[in-house]
C-alpha positions as CSV (number, residue, x, y, z in Angstrom):
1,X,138.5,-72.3,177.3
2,X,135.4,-70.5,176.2
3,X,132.2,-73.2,175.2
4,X,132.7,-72.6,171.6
5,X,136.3,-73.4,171.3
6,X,135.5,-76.5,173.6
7,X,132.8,-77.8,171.0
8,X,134.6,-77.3,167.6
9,X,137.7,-79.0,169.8
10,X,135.6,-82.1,170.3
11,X,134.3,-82.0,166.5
12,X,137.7,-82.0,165.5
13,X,139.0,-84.3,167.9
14,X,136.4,-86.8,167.1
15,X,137.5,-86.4,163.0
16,X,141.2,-87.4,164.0
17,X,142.3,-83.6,164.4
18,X,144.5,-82.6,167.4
19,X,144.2,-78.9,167.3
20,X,143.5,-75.7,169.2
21,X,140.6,-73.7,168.1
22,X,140.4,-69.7,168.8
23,X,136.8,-67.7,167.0
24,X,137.9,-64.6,166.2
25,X,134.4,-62.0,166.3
26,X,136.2,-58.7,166.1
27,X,138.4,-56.9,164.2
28,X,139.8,-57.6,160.5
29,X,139.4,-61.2,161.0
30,X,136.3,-61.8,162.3
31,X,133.9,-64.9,162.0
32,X,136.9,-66.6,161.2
33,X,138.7,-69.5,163.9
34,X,141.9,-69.6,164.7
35,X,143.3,-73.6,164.5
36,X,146.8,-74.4,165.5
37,X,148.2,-77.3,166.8
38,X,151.3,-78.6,168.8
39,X,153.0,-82.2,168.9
40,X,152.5,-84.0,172.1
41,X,151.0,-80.9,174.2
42,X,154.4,-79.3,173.9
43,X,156.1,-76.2,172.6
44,X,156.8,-77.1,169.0
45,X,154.1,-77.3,166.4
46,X,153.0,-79.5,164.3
47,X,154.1,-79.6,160.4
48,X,151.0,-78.5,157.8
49,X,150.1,-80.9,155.6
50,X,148.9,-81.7,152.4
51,X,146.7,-84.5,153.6
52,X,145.4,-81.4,157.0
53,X,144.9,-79.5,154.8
54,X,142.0,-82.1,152.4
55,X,141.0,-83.4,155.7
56,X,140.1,-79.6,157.2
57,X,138.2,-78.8,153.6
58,X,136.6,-82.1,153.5
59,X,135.2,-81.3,157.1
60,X,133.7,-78.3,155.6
61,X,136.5,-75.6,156.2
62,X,137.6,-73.2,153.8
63,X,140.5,-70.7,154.2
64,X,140.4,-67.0,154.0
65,X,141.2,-67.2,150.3
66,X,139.5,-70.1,149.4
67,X,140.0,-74.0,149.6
68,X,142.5,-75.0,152.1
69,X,146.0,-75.6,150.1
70,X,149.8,-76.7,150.3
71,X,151.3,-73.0,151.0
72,X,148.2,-72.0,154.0
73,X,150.2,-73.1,156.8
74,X,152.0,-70.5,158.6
75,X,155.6,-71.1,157.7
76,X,155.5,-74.7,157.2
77,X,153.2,-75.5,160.6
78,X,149.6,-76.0,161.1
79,X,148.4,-72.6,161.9
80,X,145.8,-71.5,160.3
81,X,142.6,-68.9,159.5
82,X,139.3,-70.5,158.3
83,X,136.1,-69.9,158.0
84,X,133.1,-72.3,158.6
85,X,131.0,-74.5,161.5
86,X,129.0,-71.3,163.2
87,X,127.0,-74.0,164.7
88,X,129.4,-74.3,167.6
89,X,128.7,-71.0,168.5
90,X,125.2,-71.0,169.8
């Protein structure tokens, strides 16, 4: 895992998120991260939320349209595009 995803890991480990980050520097989507999460380490992921979706904003997150809402989730799980936290990248 590169250093960047390790550290905004961490940070969101330590705020009582268990999630996968990605940053994304090229290509439509870039400066954004990539978070997505799975239930117990396995194969199926875990619902979005409401309640992620206050927690990721109040952390400082916003989507890519905006505040995090009810309908950013991708299909119903916690897999989303946000922007925010470049300090984990130097």
């Amino acid at each position: 895992m590169r250093p960047e995803n390790k550290r905004m890991q961490e940070f969101l480990k330590a705020n009582g998120i268990n999630a996968i980050p990605r940053y994304i520097n090229k290509g439509s989507l870039k400066r954004s991260w990539r978070l997505y999460g799975k239930r117990n380490g396995g194969s199926e992921y875990q619902p979005w939320t409401v309640e992620l979706a206050e927690k990721l904003t109040a952390l400082g997150f916003r989507g890519l349209r905006g505040p995090l809402g009810k309908y950013d989730g991708n299909g119903g799980v916690f897999s989303v595009f946000v922007y925010g936290h470049y300090e984990f990248l130097g």
